[in-house]
Residue frames as a rotation matrix with the C-alpha (Angstrom) as fourth column:
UNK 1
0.019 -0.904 0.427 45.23
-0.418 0.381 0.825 100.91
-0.908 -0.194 -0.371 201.08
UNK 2
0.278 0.104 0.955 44.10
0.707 0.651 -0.276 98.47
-0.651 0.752 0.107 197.82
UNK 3
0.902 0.408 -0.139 43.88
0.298 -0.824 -0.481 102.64
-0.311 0.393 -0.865 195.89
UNK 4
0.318 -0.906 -0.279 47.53
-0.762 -0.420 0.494 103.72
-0.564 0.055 -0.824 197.12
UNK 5
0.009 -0.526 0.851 48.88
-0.011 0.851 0.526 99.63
-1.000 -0.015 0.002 196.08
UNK 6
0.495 0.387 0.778 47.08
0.826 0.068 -0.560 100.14
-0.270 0.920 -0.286 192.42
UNK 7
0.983 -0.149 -0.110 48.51
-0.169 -0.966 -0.195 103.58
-0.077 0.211 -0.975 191.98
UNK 8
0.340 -0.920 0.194 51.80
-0.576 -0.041 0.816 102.44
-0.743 -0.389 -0.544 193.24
UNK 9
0.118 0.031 0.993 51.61
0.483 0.872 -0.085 99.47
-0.868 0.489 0.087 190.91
UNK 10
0.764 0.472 0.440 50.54
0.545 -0.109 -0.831 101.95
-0.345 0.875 -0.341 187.95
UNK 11
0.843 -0.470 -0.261 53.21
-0.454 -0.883 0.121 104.22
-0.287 0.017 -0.958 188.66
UNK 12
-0.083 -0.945 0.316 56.15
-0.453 0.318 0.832 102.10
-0.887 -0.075 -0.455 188.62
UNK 13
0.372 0.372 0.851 54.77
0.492 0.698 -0.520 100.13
-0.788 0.612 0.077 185.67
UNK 14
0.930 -0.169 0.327 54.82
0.216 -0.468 -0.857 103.38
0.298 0.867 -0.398 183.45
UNK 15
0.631 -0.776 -0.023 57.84
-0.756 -0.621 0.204 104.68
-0.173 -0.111 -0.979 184.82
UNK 16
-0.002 -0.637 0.771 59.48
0.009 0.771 0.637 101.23
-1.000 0.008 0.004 184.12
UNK 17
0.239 -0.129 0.962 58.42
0.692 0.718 -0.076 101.33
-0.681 0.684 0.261 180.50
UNK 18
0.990 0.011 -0.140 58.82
-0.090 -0.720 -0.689 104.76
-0.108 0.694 -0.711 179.10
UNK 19
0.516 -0.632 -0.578 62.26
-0.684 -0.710 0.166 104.80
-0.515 0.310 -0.799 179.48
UNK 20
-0.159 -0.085 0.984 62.62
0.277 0.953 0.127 101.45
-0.948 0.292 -0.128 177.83
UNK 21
0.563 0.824 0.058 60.80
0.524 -0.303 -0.796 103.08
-0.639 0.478 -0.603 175.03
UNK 22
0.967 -0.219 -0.132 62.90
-0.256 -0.845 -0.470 106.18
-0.008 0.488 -0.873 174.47
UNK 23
-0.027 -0.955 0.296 66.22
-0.158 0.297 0.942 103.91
-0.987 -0.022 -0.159 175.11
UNK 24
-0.109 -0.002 0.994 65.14
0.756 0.650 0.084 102.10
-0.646 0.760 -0.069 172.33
UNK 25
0.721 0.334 0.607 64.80
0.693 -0.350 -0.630 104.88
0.002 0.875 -0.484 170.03
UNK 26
-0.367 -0.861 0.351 68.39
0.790 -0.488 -0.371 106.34
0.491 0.141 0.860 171.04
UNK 27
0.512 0.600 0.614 66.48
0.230 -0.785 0.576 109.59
0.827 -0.154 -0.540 173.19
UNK 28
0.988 -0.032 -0.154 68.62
0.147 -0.149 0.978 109.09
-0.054 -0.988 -0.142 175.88
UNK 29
-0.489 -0.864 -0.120 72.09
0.665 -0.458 0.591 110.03
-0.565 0.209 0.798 174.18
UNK 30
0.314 -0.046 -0.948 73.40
0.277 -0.951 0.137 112.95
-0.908 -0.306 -0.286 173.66
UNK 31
-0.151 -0.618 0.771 74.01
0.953 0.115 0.279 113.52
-0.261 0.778 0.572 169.97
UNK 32
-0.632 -0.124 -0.765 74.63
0.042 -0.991 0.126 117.45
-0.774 0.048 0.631 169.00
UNK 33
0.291 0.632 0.718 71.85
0.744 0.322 -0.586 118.09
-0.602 0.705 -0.376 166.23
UNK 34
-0.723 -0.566 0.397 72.79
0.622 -0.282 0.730 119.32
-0.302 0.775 0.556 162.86
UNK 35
-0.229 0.804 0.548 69.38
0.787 -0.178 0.590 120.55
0.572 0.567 -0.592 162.10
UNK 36
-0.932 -0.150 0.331 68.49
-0.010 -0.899 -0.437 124.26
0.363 -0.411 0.836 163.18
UNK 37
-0.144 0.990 0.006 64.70
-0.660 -0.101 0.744 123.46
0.737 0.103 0.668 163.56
UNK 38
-0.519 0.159 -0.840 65.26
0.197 0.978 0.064 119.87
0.832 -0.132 -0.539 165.37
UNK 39
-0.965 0.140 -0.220 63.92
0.215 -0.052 -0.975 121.28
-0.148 -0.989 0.020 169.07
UNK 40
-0.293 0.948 -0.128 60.58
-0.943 -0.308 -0.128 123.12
-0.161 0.083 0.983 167.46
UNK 41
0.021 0.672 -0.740 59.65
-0.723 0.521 0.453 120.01
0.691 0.526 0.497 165.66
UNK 42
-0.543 0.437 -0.717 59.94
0.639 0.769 -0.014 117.29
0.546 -0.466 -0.696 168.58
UNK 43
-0.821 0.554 -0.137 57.75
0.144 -0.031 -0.989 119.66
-0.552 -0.832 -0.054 170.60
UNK 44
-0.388 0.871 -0.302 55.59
-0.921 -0.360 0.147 120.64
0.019 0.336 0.942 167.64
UNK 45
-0.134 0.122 -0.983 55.39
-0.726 0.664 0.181 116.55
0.675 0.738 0.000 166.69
UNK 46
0.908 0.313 0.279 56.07
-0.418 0.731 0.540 114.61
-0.035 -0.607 0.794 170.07
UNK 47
0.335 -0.919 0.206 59.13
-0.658 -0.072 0.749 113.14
-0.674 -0.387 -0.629 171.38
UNK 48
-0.065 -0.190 0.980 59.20
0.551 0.812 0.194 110.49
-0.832 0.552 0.052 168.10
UNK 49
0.633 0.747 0.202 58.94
0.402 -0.095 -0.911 113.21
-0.661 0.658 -0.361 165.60
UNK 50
0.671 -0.630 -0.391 61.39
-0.489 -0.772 0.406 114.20
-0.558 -0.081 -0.826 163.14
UNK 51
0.435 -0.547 -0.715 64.22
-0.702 0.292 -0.650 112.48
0.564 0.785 -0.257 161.07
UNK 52
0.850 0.053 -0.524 65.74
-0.139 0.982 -0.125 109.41
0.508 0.179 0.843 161.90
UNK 53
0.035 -0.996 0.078 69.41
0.529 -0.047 -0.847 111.10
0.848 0.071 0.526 162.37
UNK 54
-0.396 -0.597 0.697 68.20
-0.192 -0.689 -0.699 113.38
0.898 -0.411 0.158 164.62
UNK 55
0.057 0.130 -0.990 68.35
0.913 0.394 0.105 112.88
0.404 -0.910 -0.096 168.58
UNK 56
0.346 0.923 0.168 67.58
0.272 -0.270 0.924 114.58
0.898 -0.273 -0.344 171.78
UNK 57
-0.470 -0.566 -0.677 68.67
0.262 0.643 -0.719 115.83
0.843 -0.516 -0.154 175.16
UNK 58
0.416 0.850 0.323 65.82
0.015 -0.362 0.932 115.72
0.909 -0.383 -0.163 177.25
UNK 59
-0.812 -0.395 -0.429 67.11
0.348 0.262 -0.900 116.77
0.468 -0.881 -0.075 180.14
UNK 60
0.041 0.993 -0.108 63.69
0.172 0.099 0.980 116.39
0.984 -0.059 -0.167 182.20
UNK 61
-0.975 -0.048 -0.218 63.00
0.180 0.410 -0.894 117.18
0.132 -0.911 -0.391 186.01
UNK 62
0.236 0.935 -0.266 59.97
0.556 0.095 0.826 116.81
0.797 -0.343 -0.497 188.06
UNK 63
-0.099 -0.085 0.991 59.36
-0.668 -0.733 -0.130 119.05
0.738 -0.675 0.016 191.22
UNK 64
0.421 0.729 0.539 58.92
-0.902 0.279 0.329 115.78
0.090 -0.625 0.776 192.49
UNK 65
-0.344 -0.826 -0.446 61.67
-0.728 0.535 -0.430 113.42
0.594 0.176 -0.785 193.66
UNK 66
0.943 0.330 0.034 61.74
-0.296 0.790 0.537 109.72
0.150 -0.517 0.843 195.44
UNK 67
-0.100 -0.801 0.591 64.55
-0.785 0.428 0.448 107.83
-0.612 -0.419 -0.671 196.82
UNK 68
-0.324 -0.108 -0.940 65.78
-0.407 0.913 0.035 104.64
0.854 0.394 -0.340 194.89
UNK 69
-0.980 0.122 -0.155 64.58
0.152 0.968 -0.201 102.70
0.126 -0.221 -0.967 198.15
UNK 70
-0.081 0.987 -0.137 60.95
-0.709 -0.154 -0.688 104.66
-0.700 0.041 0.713 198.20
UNK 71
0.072 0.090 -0.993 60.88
-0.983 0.173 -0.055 103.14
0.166 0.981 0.101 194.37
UNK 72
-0.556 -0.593 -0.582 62.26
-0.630 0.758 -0.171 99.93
0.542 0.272 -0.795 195.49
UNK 73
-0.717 0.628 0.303 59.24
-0.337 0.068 -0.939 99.52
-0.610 -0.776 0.163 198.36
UNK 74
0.067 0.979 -0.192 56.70
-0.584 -0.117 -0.803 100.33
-0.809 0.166 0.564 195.99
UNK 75
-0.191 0.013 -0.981 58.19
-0.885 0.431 0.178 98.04
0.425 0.902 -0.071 193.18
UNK 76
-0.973 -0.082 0.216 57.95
-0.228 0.499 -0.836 95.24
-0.040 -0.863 -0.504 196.05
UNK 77
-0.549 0.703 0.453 54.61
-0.266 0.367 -0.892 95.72
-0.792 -0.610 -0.014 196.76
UNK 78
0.208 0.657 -0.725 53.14
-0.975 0.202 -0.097 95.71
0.082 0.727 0.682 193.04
UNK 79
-0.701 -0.604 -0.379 55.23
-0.565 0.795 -0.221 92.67
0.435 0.059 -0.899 193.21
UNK 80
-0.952 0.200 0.233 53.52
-0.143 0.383 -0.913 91.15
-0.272 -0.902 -0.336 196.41
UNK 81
-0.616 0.588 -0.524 50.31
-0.525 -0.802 -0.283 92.00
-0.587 0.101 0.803 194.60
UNK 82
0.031 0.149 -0.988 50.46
-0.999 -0.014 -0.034 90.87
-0.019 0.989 0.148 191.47
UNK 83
-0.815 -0.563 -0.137 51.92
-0.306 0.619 -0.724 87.41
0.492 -0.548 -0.676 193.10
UNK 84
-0.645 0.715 0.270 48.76
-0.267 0.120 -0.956 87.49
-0.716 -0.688 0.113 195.56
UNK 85
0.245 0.691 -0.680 46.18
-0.800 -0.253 -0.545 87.96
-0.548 0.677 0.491 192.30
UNK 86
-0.147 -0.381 -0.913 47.77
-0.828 0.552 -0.097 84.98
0.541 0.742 -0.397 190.33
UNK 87
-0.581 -0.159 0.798 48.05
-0.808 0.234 -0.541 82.73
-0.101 -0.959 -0.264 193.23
UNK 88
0.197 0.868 0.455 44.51
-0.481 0.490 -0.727 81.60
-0.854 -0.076 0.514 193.35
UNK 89
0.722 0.164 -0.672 44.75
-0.634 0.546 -0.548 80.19
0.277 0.822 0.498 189.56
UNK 90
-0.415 -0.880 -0.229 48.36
-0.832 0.470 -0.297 78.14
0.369 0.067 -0.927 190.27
UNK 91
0.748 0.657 -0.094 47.05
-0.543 0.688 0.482 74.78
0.381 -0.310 0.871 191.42
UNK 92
0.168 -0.919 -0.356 51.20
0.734 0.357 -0.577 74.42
0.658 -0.165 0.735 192.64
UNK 93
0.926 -0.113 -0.361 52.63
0.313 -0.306 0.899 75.83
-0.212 -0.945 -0.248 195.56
UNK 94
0.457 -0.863 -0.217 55.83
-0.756 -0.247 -0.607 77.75
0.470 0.441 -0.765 195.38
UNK 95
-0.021 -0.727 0.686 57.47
-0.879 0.341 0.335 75.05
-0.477 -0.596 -0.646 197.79
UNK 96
0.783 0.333 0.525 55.65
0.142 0.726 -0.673 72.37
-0.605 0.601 0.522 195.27
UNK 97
0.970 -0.208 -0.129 58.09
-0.163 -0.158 -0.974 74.04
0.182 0.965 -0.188 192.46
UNK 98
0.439 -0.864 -0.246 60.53
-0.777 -0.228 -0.587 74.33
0.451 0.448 -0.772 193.84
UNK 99
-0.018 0.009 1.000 60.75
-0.508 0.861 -0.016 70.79
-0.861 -0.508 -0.011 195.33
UNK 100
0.761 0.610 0.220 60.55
0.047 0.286 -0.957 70.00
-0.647 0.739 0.189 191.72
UNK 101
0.793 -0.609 0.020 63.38
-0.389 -0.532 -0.752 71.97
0.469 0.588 -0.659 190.65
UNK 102
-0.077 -0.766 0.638 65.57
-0.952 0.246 0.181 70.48
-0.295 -0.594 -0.749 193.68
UNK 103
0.308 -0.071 0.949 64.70
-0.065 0.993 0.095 67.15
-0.949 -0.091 0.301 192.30
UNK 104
0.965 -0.185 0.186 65.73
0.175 -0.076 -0.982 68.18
0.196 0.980 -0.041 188.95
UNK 105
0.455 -0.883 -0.115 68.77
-0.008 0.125 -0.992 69.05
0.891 0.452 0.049 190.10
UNK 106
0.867 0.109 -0.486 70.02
0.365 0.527 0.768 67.35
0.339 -0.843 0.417 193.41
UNK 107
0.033 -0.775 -0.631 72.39
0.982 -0.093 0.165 69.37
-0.186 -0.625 0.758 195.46
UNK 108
-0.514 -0.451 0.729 72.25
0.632 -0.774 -0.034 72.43
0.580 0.443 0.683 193.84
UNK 109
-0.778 0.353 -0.520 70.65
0.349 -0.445 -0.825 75.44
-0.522 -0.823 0.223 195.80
UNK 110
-0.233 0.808 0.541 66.83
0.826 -0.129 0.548 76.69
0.513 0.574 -0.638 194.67
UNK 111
-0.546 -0.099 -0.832 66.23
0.624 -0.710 -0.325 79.98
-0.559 -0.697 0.450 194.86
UNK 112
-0.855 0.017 -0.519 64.79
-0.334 -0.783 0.524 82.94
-0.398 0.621 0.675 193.52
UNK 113
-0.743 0.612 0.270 61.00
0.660 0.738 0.141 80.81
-0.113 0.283 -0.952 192.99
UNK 114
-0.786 0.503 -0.360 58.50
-0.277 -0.806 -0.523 83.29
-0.553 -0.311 0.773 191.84
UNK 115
-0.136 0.717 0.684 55.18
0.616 0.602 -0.508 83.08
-0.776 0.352 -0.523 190.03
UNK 116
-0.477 -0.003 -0.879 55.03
-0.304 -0.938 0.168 84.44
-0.825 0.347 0.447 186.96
UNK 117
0.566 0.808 0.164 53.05
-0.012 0.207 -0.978 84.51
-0.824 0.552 0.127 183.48
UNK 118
-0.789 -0.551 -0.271 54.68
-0.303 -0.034 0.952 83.86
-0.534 0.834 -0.140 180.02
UNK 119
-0.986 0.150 0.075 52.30
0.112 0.257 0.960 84.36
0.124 0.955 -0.270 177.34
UNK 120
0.020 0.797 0.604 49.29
-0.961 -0.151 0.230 84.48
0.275 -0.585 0.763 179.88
UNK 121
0.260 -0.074 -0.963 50.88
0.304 0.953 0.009 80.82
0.917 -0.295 0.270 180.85
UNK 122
0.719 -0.033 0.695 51.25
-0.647 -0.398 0.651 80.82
0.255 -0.917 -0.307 184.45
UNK 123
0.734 -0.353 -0.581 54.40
0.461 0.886 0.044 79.16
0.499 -0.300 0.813 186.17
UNK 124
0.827 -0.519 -0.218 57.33
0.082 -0.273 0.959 79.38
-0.557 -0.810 -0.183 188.26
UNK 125
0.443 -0.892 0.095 60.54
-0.130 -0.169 -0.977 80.57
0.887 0.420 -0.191 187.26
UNK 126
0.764 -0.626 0.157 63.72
-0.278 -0.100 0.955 79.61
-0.582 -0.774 -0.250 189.82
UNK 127
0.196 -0.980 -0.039 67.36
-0.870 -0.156 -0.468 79.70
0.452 0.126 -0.883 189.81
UNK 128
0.896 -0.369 0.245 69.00
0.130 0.748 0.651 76.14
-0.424 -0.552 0.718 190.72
UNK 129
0.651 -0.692 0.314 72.72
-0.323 -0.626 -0.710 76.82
0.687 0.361 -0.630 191.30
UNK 130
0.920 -0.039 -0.390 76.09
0.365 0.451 0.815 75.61
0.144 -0.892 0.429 192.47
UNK 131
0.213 -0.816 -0.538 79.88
0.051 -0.541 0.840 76.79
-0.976 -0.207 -0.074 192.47
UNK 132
-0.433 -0.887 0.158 79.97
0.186 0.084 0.979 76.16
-0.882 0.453 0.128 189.11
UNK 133
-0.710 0.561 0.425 76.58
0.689 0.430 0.583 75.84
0.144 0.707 -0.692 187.39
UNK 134
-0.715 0.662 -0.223 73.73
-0.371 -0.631 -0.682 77.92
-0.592 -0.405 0.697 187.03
UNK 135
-0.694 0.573 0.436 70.03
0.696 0.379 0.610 76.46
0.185 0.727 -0.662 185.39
UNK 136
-0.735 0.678 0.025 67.07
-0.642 -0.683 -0.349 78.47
-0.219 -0.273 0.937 184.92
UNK 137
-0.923 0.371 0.104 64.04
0.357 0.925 -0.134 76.42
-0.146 -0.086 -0.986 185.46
UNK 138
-0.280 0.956 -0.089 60.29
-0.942 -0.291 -0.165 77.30
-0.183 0.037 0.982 184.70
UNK 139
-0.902 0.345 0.260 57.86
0.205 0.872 -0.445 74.92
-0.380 -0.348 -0.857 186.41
UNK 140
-0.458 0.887 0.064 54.15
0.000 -0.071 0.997 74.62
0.889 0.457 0.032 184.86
UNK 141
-0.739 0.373 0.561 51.56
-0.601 -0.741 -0.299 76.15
0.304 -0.558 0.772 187.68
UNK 142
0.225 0.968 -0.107 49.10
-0.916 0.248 0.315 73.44
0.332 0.027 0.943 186.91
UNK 143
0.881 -0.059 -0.470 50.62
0.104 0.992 0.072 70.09
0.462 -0.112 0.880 186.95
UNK 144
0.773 -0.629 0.084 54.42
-0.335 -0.292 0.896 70.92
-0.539 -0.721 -0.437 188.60
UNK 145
0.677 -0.317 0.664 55.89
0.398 0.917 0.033 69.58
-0.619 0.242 0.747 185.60
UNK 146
-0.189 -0.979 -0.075 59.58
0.576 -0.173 0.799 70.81
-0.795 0.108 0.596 184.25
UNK 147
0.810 0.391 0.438 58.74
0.346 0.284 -0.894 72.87
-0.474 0.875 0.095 181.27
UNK 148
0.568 -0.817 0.100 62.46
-0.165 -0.233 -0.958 74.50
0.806 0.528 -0.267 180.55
UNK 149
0.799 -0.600 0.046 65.63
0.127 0.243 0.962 73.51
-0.588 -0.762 0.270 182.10
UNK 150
0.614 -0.700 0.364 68.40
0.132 -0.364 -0.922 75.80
0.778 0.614 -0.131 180.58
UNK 151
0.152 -0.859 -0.489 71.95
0.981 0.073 0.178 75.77
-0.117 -0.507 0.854 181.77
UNK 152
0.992 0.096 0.084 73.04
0.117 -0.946 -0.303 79.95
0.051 0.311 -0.949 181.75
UNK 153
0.494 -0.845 0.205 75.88
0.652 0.204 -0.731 80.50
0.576 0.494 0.651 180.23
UNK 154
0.507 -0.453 -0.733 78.58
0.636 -0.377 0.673 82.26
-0.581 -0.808 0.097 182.97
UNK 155
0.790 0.012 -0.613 80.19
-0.370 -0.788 -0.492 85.56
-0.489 0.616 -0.618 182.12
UNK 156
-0.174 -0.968 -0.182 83.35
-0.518 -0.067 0.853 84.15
-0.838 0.242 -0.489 180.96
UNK 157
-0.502 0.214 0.838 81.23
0.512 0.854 0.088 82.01
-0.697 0.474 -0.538 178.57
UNK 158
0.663 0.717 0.215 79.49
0.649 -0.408 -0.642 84.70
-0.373 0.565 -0.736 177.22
UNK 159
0.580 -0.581 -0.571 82.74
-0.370 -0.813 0.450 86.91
-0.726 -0.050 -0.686 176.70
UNK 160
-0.394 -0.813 -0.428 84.91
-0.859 0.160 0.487 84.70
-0.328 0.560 -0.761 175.13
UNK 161
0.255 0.608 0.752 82.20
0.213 0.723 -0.657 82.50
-0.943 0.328 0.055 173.24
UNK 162
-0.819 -0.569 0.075 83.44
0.134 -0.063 0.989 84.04
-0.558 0.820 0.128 169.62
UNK 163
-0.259 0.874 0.412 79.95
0.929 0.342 -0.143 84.80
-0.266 0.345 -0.900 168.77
């Protein structure tokens, strides 16, 4: 079971970042190529080789498919995992944080309390929220103390901000 959970974990990891990867470098549109050579040289070179202008359509399959909720299981459990393995260091409880966060902001709902790592800092991240507001909060693992408390800006704030 620990074998399949690590595997599962590894898998979803890479498959989460390659295509992050090849977004960022534009691989995933479709841009006709001008260049008569452009297909030999990304296989002679690797999917980053070549000119700047020119792009790719990789139109990839595996013989091997998954469901979006197979994927969504196994992204779960790395979750659950990874969550378990951290744990032991937090010297806070998630109900510790997020008792923390509800006293930071009184009435609002706390949700979304997970443990996570910034930087190899360990703390909680939650969502305190009401009909109108939204804060992201990120408690400190060790001592339960507040270390960001950002309002998030709502979509109509981000649309018609003029930025």
């Amino acid at each position: 079971m620990k074998k399949w959970l690590l595997t599962t974990s590894a898998v979803v990891m890479m498959g989460s970042a390659i295509p992050i990867a090849w977004a960022g470098d534009g691989l995933w549109r479709h841009v006709p190529s001008t260049h008569a050579h452009s297909s030999a040289r990304a296989v002679a070179g690797g999917p980053f080789a070549g000119h700047a202008d020119v792009q790719h359509d990789w139109q990839l399959r595996s013989s091997v498919r998954v469901s979006r909720q197979v994927l969504r299981e196994a992204y779960l459990a790395s979750r659950a995992v990874y969550t378990e393995k951290l744990q032991k260091y937090a010297k806070v409880t998630p109900s510790q944080a997020k008792k923390a966060i509800a006293q930071a902001h009184p009435g609002m709902k706390v949700e979304d309390v997970q443990l996570r790592n910034i930087r190899t800092d360990l703390v909680y991240t939650g969502l305190a929220q009401d009909d109108e507001e939204r804060y992201l909060v990120i408690v400190d693992a060790g001592n339960g103390k507040l270390l960001l408390d950002r309002l998030l800006p709502t979509h109509h704030e981000r649309v018609f901000s003029g930025d």
